[in-house]
C-alpha positions as CSV (number, residue, x, y, z in Angstrom):
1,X,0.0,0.0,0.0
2,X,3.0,2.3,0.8
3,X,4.3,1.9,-2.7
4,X,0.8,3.0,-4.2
5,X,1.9,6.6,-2.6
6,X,5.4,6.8,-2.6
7,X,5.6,6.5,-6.9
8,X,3.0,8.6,-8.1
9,X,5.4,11.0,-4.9
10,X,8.5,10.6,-6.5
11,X,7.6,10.6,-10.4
12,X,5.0,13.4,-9.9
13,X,5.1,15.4,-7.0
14,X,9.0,16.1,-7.0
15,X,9.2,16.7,-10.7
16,X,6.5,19.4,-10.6
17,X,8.0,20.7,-7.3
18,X,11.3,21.3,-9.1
19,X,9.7,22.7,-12.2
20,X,7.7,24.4,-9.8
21,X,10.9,26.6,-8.3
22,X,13.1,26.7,-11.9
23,X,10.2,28.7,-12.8
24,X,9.9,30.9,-10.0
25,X,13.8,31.3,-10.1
26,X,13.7,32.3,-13.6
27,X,10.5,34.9,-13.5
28,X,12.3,36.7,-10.4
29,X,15.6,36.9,-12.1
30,X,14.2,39.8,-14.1
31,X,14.7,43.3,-13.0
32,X,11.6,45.1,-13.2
33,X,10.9,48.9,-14.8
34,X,10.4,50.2,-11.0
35,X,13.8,48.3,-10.4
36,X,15.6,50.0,-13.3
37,X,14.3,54.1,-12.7
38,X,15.4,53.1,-8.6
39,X,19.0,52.4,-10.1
40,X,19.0,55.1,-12.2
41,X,17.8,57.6,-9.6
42,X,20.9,56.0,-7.3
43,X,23.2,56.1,-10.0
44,X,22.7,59.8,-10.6
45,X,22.7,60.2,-6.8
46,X,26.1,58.9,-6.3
47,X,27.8,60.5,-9.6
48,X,26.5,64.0,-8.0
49,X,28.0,63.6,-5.0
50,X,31.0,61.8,-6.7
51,X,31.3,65.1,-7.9
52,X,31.1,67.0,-4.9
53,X,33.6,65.4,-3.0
54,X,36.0,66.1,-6.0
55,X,35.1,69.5,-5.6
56,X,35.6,69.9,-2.0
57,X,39.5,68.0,-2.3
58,X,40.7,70.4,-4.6
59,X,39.2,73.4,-2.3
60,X,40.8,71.9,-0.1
61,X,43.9,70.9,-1.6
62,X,44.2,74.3,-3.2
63,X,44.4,75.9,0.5
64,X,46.5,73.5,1.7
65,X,49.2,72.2,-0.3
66,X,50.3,69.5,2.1
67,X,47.0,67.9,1.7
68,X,47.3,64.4,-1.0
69,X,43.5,63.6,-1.0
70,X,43.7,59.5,-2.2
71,X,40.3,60.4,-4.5
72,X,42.7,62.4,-6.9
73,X,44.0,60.0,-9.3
74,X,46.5,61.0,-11.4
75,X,45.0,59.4,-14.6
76,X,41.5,60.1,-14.3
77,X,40.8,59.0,-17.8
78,X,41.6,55.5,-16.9
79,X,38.9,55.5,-13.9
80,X,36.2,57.9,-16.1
81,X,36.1,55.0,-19.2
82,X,33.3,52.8,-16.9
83,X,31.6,55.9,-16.2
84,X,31.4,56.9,-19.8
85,X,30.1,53.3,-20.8
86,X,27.5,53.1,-18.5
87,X,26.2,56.7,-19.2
88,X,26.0,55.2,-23.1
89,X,24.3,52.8,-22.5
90,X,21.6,54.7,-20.3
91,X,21.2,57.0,-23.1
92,X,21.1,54.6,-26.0
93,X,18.0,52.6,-23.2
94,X,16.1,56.4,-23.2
95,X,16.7,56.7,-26.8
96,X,15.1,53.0,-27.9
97,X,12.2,53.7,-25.3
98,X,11.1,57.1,-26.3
């Protein structure tokens, strides 16, 4: 009697409990349009005051002349290129979208 319940358990109820969760894992894998404005919204939010804080080194580097801030980087170029990339590819999203 035991095996009448313990097949139809293991050949149907654990297959579709897998498939069950691949599916769930896959459909919340996706970030969503809320998701995507929050990270924009952060991203501008951290290249402002990105900005900020290089402005307040050289203040205060330009005061004080002993003062090496470890933000200033020597080639900035180098360290911008990411920036530049992402910033692309946000524009070229707002361009397909609109």
């Amino acid at each position: 009697m035991e095996e009448i319940i313990i097949i139809p358990a293991i050949f149907i109820g654990l297959p579709w409990i897998i498939l069950h969760y691949i599916t769930k894992w896959k459909t919340s894998a996706t970030i969503t349009g809320d998701d995507e404005a929050l990270l924009e919204e952060l991203y501008n939010l951290a290249k402002r005051l990105d900005d900020r804080m290089d402005t307040v080194e050289r203040l205060v580097a330009s005061d004080n002349p002993e003062f090496r801030p470890a933000r200033i980087v020597h080639d900035s170029e180098q360290d911008n290129q990411q920036l530049r990339e992402l910033e692309q590819l946000i524009a070229e999203k707002k361009g397909a979208s609109q």
